[in-house]
C-alpha positions in Angstrom: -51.4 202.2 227.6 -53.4 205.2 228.0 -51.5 207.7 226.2 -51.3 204.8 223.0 -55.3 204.5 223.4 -55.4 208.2 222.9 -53.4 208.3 220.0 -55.3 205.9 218.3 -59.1 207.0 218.9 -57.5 210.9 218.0 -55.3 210.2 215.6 -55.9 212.8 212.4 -57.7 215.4 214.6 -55.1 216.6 216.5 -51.2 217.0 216.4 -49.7 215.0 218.9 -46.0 215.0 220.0 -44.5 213.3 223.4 -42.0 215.4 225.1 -39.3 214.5 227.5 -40.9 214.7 230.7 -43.6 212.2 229.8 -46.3 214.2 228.7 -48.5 213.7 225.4 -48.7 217.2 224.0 -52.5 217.5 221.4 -52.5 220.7 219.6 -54.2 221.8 216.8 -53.7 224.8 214.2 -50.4 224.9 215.7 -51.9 225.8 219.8 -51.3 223.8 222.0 -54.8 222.2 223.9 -53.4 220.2 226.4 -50.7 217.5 227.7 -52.3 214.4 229.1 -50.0 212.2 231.4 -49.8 208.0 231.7 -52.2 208.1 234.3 -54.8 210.5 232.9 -53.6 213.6 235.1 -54.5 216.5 231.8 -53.1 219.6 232.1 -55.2 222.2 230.0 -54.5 225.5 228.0 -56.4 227.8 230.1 -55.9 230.9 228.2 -58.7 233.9 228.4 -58.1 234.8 224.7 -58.0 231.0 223.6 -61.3 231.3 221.2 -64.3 229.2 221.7 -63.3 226.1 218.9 -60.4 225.1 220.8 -62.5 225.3 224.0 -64.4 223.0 222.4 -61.8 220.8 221.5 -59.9 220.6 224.7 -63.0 219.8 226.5 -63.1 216.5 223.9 -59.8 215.2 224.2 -60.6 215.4 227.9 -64.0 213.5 227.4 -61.8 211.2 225.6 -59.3 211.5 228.6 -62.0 210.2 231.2 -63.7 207.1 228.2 -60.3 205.3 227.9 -59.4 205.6 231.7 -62.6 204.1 232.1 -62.3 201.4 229.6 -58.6 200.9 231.1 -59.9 200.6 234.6 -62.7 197.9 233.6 -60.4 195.5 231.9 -57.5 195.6 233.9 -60.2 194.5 236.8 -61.5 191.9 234.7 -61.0 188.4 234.8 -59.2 186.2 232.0 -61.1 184.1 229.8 -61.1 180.4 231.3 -61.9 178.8 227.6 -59.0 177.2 225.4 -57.4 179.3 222.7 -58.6 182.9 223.9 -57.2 183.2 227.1 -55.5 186.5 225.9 -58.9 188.1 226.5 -60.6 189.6 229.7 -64.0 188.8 230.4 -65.6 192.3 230.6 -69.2 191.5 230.6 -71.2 188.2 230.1 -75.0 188.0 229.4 -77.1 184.6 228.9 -75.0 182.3 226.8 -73.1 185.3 225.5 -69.3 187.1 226.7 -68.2 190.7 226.2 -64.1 190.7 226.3 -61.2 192.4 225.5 -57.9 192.2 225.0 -54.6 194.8 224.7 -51.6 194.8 222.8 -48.7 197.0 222.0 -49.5 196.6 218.1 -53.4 197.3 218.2 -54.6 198.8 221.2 -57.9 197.7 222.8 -59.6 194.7 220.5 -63.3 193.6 221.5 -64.8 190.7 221.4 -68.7 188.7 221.6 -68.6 184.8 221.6 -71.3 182.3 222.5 -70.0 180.1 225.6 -70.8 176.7 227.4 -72.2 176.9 230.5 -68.6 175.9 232.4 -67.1 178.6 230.5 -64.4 176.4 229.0 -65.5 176.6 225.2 -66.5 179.3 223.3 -67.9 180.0 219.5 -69.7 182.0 216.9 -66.9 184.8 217.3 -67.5 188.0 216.9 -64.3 190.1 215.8 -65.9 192.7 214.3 -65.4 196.0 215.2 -68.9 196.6 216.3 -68.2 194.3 219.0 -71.9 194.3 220.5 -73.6 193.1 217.0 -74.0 190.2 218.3 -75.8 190.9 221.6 -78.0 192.9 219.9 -79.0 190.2 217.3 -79.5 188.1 220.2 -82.4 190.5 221.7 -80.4 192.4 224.7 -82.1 195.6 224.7 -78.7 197.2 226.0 -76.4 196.0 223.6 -79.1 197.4 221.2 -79.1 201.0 222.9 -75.0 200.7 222.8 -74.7 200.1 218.9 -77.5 203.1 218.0 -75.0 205.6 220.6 -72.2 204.6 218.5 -73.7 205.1 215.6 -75.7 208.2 215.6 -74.3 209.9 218.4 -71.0 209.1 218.7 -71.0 209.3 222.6 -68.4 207.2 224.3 -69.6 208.4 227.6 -72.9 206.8 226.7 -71.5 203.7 225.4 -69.2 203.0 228.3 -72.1 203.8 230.7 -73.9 201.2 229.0 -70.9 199.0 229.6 -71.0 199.4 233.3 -74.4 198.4 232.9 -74.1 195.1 231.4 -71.2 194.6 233.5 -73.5 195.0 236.4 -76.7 192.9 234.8 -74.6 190.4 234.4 -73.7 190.3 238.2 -77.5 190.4 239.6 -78.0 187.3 236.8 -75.2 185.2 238.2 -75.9 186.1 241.9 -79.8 185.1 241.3 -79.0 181.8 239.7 -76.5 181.0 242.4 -79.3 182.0 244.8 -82.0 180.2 243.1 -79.6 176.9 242.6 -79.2 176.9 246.7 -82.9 177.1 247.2 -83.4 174.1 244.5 -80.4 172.4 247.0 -82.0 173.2 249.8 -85.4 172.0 248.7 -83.8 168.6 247.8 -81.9 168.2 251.2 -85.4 169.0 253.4 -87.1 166.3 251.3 -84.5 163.6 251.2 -84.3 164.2 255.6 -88.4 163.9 255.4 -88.1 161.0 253.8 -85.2 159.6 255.9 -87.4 161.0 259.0 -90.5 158.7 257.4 -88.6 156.0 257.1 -87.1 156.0 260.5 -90.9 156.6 262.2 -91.8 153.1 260.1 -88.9 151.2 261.5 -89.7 152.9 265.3 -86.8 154.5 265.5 -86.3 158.1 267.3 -85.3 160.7 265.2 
């Protein structure tokens, strides 16, 4: 999965060639960078006459290296989509009324994902397949999803997009632990009245509590 990731994101900027002990060779100009294995593990050309531009691109691909592993990591942690007819997807991310997800196959690589959802989770909408898979966060006023899309698109920096990532991942926990806290307060507020009352009632009638 990885190694297929890399491929794809790199593919034209570097020469890339599997060999038969599992490694994915990237060279350019003919010199080979560096062999990355399944798991990440990058093996570099560490030459002290290697010039400075392929410096530079070695310590890309790994930037690269460490983005997908990352990515990788996230989904396969994720859970799947509960709602009919996209169950293929991971929930990566979910803010308000909206879902981040993801799904992976052989074909395409990594495909992202925003849809609106219904509060159980078992119906989404208003789909957004497009590439820039936060557009529709951002119309919707999260300032993250905002700082994500102008990263991408000025900057190009993955590292900042997929710290973002971790970030909404991590919003979106506080949000769903604070309405679950403030939904056992409301319970609990609606249990001590109902006994009060109960407690009234009984002290009416003369009976001990």
């Amino acid at each position: 999965m990885l190694q297929k990731e890399l491929i794809k994101r790199l593919k034209g900027k570097y020469e890339t060639k599997m060999d038969d002990k599992g490694w994915l060779n990237f060279s350019s100009d003919g010199i080979l960078l560096c062999k990355v294995k399944y798991n990440g593990n990058c093996i570099i050309n560490d030459a002290e006459n290697l010039p400075d531009e392929y410096r530079e691109k070695i310590a890309g691909i790994q930037d690269e290296v460490l983005t997908v592993r990352e990515y990788i990591g996230l989904y396969e942690r994720a859970p799947q989509m509960k709602a009919a007819g996209v169950t293929e997807y991971k929930q990566l991310a979910s803010f308000g009324d909206t879902v981040l997800a993801a799904t992976y196959n052989e074909k395409n690589g990594f495909m992202f994902c925003t849809w609106k959802q219904n509060a159980d989770g078992d119906s989404v909408f208003w789909g957004d397949y497009s590439p820039n898979y936060l557009t529709s966060a951002a119309e919707h006023g999260n300032q993250y999803a905002e700082q994500l899309l102008h990263s991408i698109k000025n900057n190009k920096n993955w590292s900042a997009t997929m710290g973002s990532i971790r970030l909404l991942h991590h919003l979106a926990r506080m949000f769903q632990n604070r309405l679950e806290d403030e939904r056992k307060d409301k319970m609990g507020g609606i249990d001590r009245k109902l006994k009060r009352k109960i407690d009234e009632k009984k002290q009416a009638h003369g009976l001990k509590q």
